[in-house]
C-alpha positions as CSV (number, residue, x, y, z in Angstrom):
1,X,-100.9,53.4,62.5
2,X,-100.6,49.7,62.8
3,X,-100.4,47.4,65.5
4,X,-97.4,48.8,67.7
5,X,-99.1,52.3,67.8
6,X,-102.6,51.0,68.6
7,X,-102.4,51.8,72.0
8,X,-101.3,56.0,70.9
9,X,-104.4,55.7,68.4
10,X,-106.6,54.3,71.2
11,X,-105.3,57.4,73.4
12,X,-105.9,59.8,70.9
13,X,-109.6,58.1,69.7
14,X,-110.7,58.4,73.7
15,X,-109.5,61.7,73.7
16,X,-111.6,63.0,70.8
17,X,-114.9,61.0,72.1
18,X,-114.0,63.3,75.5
19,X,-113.7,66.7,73.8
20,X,-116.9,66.1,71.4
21,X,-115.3,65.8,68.2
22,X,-117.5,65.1,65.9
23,X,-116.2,61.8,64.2
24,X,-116.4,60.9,60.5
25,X,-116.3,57.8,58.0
26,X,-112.3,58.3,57.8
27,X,-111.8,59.0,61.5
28,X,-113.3,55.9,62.0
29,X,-111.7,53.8,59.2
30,X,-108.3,54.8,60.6
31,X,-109.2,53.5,64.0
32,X,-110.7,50.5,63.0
33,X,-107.8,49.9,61.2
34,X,-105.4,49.9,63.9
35,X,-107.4,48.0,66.0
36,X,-107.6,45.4,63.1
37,X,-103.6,45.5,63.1
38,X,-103.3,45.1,66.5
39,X,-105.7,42.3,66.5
40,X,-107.8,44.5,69.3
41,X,-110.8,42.7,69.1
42,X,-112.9,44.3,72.2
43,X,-112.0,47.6,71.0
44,X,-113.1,47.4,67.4
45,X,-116.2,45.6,68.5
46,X,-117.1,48.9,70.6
47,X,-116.2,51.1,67.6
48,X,-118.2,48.8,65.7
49,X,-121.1,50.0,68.5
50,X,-120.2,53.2,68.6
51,X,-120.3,54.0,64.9
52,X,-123.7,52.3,64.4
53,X,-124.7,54.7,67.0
54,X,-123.7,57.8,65.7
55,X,-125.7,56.6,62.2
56,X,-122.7,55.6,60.1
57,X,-123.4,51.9,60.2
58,X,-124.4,51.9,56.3
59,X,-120.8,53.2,55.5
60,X,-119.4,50.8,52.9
61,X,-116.0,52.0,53.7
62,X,-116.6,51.4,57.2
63,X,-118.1,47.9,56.6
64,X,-114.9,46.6,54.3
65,X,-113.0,47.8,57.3
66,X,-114.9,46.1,59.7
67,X,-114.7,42.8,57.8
68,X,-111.0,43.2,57.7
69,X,-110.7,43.8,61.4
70,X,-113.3,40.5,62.3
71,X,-110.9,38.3,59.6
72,X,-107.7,39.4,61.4
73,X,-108.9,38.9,65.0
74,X,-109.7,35.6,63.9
75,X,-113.2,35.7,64.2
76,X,-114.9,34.5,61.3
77,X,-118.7,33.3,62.8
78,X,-119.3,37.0,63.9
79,X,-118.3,38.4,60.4
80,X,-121.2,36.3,58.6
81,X,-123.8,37.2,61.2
82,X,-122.7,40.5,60.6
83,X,-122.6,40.2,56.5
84,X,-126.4,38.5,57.1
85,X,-127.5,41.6,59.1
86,X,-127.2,44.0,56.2
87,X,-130.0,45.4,53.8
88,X,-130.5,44.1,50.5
89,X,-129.1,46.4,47.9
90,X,-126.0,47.3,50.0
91,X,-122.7,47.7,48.2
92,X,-119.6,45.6,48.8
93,X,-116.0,45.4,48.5
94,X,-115.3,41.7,48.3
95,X,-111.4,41.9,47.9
96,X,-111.1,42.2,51.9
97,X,-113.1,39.1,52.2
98,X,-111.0,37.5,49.6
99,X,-108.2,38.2,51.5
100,X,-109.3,37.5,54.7
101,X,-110.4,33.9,53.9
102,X,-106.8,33.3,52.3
103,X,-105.6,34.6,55.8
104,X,-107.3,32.4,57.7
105,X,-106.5,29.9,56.0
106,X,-109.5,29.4,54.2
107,X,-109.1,30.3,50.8
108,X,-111.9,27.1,49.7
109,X,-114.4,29.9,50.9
110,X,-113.0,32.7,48.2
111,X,-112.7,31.3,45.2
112,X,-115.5,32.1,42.8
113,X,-116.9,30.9,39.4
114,X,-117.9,34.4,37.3
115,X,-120.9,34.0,35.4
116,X,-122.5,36.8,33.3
117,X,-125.9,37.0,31.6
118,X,-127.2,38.1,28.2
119,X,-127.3,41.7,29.5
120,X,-123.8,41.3,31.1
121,X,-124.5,41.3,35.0
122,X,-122.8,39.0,37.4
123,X,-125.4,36.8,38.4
124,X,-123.9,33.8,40.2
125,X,-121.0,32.6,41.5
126,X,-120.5,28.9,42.5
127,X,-117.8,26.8,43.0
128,X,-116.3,23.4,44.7
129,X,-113.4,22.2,45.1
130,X,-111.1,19.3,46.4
131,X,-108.0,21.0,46.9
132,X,-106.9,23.1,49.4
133,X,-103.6,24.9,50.6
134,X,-101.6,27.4,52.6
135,X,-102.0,30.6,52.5
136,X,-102.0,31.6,48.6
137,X,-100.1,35.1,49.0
138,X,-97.4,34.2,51.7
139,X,-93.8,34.8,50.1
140,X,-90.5,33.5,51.8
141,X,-92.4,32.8,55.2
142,X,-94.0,35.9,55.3
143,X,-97.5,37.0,54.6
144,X,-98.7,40.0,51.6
145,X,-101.6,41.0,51.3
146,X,-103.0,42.2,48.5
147,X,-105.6,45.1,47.2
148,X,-109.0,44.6,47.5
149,X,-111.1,44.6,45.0
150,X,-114.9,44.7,43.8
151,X,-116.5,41.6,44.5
152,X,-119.8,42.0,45.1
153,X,-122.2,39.5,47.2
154,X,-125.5,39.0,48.1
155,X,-125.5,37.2,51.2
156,X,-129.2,36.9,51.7
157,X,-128.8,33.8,48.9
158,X,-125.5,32.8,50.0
159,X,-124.7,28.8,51.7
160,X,-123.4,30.3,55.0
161,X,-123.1,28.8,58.1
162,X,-121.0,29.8,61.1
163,X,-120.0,26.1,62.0
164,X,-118.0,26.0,57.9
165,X,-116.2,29.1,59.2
166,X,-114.0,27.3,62.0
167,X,-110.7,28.4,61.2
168,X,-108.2,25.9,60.1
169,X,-111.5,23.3,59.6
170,X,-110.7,22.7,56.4
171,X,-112.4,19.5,55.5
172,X,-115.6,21.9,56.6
173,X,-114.2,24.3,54.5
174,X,-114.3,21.6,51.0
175,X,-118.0,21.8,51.3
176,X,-119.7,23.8,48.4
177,X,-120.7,27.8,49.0
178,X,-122.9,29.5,46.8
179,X,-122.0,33.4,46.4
180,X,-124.0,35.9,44.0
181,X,-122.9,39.1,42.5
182,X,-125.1,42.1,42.9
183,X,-126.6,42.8,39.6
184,X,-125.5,45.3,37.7
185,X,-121.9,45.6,38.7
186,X,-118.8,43.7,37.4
187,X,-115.4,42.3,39.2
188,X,-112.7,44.6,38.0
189,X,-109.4,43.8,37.5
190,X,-108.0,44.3,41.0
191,X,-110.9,41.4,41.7
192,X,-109.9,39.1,39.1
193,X,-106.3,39.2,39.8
194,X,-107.1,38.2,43.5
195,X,-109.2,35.2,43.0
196,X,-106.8,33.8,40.1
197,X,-104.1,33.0,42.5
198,X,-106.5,31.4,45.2
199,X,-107.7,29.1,41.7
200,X,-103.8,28.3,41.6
201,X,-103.3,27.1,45.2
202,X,-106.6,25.4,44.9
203,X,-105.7,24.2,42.1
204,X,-109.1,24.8,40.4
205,X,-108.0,25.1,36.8
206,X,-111.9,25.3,35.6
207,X,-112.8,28.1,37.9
208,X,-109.0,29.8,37.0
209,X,-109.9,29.5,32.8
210,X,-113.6,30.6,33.6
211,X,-111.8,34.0,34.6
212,X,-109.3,34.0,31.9
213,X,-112.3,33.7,29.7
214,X,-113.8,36.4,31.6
215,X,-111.0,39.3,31.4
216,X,-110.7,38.8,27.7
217,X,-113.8,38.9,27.5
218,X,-114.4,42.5,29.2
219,X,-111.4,43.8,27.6
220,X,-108.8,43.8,30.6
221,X,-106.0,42.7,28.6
222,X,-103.1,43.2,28.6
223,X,-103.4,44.2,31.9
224,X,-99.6,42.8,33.9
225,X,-101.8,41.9,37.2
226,X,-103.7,39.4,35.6
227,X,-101.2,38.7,33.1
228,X,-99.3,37.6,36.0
229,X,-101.8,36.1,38.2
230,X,-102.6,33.9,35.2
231,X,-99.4,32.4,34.9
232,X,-98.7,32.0,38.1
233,X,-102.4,30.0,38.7
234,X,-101.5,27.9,34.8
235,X,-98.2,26.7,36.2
236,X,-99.6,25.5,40.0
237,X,-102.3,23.7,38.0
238,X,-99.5,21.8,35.9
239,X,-100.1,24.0,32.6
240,X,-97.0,25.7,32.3
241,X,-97.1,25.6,28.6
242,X,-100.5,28.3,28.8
243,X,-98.3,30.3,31.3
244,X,-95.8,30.5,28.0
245,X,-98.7,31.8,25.7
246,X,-99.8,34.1,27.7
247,X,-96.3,35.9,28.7
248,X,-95.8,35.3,25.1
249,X,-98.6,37.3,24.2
250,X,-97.8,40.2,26.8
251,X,-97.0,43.4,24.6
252,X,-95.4,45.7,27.2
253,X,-93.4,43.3,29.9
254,X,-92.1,44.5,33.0
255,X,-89.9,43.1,35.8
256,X,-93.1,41.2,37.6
257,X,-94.2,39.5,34.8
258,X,-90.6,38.2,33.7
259,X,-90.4,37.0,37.5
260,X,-93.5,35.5,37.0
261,X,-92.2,33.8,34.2
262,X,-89.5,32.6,36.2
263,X,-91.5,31.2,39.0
264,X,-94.0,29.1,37.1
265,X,-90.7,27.6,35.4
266,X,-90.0,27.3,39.3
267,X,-92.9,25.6,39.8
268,X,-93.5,23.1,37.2
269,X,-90.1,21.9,38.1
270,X,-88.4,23.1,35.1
271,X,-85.2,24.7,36.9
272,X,-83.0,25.3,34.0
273,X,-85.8,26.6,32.1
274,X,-86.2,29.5,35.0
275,X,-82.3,30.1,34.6
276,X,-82.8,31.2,30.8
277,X,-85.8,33.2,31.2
278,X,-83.7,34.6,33.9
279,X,-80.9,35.7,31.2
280,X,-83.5,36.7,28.8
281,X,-84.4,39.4,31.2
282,X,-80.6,40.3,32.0
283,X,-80.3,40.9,27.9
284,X,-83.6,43.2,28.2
285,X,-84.1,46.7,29.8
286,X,-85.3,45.5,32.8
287,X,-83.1,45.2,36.1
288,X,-84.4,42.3,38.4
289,X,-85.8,43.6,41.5
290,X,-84.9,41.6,45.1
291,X,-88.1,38.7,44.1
292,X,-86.5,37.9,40.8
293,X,-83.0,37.9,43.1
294,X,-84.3,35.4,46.1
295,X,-86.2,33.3,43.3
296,X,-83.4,33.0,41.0
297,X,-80.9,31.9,44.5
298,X,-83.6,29.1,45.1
299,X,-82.6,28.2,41.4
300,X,-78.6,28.1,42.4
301,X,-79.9,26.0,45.4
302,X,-82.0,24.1,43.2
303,X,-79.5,23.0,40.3
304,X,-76.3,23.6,42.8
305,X,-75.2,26.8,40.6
306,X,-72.7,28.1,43.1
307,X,-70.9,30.2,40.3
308,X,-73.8,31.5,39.1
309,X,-75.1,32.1,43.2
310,X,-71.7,34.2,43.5
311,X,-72.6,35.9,40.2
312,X,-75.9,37.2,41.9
313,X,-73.9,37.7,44.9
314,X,-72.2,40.0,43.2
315,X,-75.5,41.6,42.1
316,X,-76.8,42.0,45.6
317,X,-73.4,43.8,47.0
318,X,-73.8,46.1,44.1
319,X,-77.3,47.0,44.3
320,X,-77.4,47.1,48.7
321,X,-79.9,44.8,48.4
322,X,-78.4,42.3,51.2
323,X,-79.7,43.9,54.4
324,X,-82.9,42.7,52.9
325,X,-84.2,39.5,55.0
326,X,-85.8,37.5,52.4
327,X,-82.9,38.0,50.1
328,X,-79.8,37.1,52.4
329,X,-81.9,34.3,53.9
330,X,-81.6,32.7,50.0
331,X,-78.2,33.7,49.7
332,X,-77.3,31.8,52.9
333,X,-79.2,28.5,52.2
334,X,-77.8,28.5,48.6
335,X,-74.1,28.8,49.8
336,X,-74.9,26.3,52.4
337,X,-76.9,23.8,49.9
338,X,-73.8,24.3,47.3
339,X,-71.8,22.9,50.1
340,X,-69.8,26.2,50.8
341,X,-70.5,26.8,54.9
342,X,-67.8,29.3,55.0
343,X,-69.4,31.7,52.7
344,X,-72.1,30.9,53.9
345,X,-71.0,31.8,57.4
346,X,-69.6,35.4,55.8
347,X,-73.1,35.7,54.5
348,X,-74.4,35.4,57.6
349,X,-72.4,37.3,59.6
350,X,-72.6,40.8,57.4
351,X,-76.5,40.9,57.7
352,X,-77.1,43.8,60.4
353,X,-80.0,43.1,61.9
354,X,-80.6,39.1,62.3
355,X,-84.2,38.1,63.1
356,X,-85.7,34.7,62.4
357,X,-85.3,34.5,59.1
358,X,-81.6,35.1,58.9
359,X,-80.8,32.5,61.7
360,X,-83.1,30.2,60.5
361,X,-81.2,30.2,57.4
362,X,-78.2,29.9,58.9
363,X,-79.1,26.9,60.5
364,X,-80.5,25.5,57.6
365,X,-77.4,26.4,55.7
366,X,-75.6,24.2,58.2
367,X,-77.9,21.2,58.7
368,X,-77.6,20.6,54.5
369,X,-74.6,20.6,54.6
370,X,-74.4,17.8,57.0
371,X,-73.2,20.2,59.6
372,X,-75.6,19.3,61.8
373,X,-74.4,19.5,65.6
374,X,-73.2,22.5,65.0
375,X,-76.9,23.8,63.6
376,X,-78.6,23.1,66.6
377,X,-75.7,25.1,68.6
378,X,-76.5,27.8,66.0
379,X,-80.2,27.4,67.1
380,X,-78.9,27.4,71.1
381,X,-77.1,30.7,70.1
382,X,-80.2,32.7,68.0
383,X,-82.4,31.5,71.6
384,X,-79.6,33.2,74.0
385,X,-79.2,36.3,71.2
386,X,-82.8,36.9,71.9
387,X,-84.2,36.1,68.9
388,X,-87.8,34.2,69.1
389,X,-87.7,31.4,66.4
390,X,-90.5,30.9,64.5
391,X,-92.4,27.7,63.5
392,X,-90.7,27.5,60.5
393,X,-87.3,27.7,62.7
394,X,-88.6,24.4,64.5
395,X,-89.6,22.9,61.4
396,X,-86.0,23.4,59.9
397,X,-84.3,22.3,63.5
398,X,-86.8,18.9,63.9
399,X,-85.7,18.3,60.9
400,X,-81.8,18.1,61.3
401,X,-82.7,16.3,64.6
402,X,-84.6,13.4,62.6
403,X,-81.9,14.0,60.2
404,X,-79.2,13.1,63.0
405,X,-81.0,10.8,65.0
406,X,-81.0,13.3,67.8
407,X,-83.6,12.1,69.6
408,X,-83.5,13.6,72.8
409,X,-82.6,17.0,71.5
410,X,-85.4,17.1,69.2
411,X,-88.2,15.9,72.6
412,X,-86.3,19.2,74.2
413,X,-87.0,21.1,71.1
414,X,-90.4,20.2,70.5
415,X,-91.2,21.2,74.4
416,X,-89.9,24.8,73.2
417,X,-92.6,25.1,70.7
418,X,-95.9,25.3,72.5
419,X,-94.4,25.8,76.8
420,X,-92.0,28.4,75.9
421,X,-93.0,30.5,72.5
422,X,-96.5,29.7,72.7
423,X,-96.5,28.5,69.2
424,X,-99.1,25.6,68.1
425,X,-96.6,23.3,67.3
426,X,-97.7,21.6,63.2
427,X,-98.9,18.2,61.6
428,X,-95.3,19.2,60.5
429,X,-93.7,19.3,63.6
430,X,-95.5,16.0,65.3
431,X,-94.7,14.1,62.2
432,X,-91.5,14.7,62.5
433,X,-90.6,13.8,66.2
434,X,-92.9,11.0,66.0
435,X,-91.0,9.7,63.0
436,X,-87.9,10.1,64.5
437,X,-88.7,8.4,68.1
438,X,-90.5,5.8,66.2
439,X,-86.5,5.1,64.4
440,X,-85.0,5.1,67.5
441,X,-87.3,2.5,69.4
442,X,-88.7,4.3,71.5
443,X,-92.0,3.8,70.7
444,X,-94.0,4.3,73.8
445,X,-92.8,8.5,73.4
446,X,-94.0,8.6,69.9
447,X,-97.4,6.9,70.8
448,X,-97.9,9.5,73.5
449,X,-97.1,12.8,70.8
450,X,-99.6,10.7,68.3
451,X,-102.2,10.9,71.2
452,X,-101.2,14.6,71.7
453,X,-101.5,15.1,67.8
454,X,-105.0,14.1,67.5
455,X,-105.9,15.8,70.8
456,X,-105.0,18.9,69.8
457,X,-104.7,19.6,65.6
């Protein structure tokens, strides 16, 4: 029902409309979510029309639906007029706006400061912050999102204003905003362990102990999901020692919180540390699942552990796990990082269905290893395959250019981006070819992309 069969559900939701079938909350959550996954804007905004019409407009199910689909078309100003044109009173699930801000990149505008009153209520919820970052639930250049959850908010006191909602505007989006919970109803745990993460790419260690205080508080521990979410936020906030208590603490552990464990050793920087929390879990009953596999690769990359790499290798063949992307894109880049391209190469090769992520691993592979002519033929190959590279194929490629002092190459590169694929080329991607033209002398061509820069990011 997602995006490639929105044009079936579209068929099927005409043909129901022409037959008189009397539509429901569900009918019309299903449609509204296809349009949302399909990024059919004009269409949801007549379903929008049409179920107001037929009196379903105070639907809660419907409106959480209808936020989701304004977030993922991108249009952020017509979900707060919509959010202020609701009666006082009305309930809300806040997890899809939660979401939906971290998807557009705007997770300064979910992050939340829980505070409770002598009778228990959510009154308030304020925060501001400094930090921002990408996307707070993307995982090996993809995107996840997660559950919603039960975040409640009273927009007739909220700070909103359509100009802070441009997306990508995020020096707008450091400016404070005020959100209130409806009284008499509490974020559960689903909630809770969807802000925490936003608090760790924020970095907002304040708001992120103000909900740790919180759950223990109401009694969700030991729930794993915030467990988890805790550690994780603790270690991107440079606290890895509180991630430690609190996994130390966990009664029950499972295979997500002894990845988590590993990734905040990950992130603090503490590689080796990651590899014996890694072990620890091989000596317990739980078998790591394909995260724990691509994080602990990053680890062989990391620390150059090709022996151990070929160890969980091994693991991979055993368990059928390599015709998963995220995993043999890892095992590529490790071989290649360790220096061996010809396994690296066999890696490659045995995947069976090579999108971007596979060939951009390949190249990768190649281009750190020093390999790097024959990366950007690699690249020439994936276009004449017919696979579309992604902007983080052309970050990886401008980057073996600058790398190689292919100048030329990398201006033919660069003109791929935004004429052929249509893809808004990065500060990433202009940094990069201006950096490297600016190397090479040729100065006028790098003043030029620095007047396209601030033209168009």
């Amino acid at each position: 029902m997602g995006g490639k069969q929105y044009r079936e559900v579209l068929r099927t939701f005409g043909l129901m409309r022409e037959l008189g079938i009397e539509l429901n909350v569900y009918s019309f959550s299903c449609v509204i979510k296809s349009f949302a996954g399909a990024k059919a804007f004009n269409q949801g905004l007549k379903t929008h029309g049409i179920l107001v019409k037929n009196g379903l407009g105070s639907s809660s199910i419907l409106r959480t639906s209808l936020i989701d689909l304004y977030f993922k078309c991108g249009n952020l100003s017509l979900r707060v007029e919509f959010l202020k044109s609701r009666r006082r009173g009305m309930l809300w699930r806040g997890g899809a706006m939660i979401a939906g801000f971290a998807h557009n990149r705007l997770q300064m505008r979910s992050v939340g400061v829980y505070e409770v009153d002598g009778e228990g209520r959510v009154v308030e919820v304020k925060f501001s912050c400094n930090y921002y970052g990408s996307s707070c639930y993307s995982s090996c250049g993809g995107e996840k999102t997660w559950a919603g959850g039960s975040c409640l908010c009273d927009q007739d006191e909220a700070l909103l204003e359509p100009d802070m909602f441009q997306m990508g505007d995020f020096e707008q989006a450091l400016r404070s905003i005020e959100w209130m919970q409806q009284e008499g109803f509490k974020p559960d745990t689903v909630t809770i362990a969807t802000v925490l993460p936003v608090c760790g790419t924020l970095r907002a260690l304040k708001q992120g102990k103000e909900l740790h205080a919180y759950a223990v508080k109401n009694g969700f521990f030991p729930n794993v999901s915030i467990a988890t979410s805790l550690m994780m936020m603790y270690s991107k906030c440079g606290l890895l020692e509180y991630s430690i208590r609190v996994f130390d603490k966990l009664e029950v552990r499972n295979v997500i919180s002894w990845t988590a464990m590993i990734e905040s050793n990950i992130e603090s920087g503490c590689l080796h540390e990651a590899l014996g929390v890694f072990r620890l879990m091989q000596l317990s009953q739980h078998r790591s699942d394909t995260i724990a596999i691509s994080r602990m690769l990053s680890v062989c990359s990391g620390i150059k552990a090709l022996k151990l790499g070929m160890e969980i290798h091994g693991q991979i063949l055993k368990r059928e796990f390599g015709a998963i992307p995220f995993v043999s894109a890892e095992l590529i880049k490790m071989y290649g990082v360790c220096g061996a391209k010809n396994k690296a190469k066999l890696a490659f090769d045995v995947v069976p269905a090579k999108g971007s992520m596979t060939w951009t691993a390949i190249i990768e592979a190649y281009g750190s290893g020093g390999f790097y002519q024959e990366a950007i033929d690699l690249f020439k190959q994936m276009i004449s395959n017919g696979s579309s590279p992604s902007h983080f194929t052309f970050g990886v490629v401008l980057s073996i250019c600058d790398q190689a002092g292919f100048a030329d190459e990398a201006c033919k590169i660069f003109n791929l981006i935004s004429r052929t694929y249509k893809i808004p080329a990065t500060e990433e991607h202009y940094t990069t070819i201006i950096g490297l033209l600016s190397r090479c002398g040729r100065d006028e061509e790098a003043q030029r992309f620095i007047q396209l820069r601030s033209a168009v990011l």
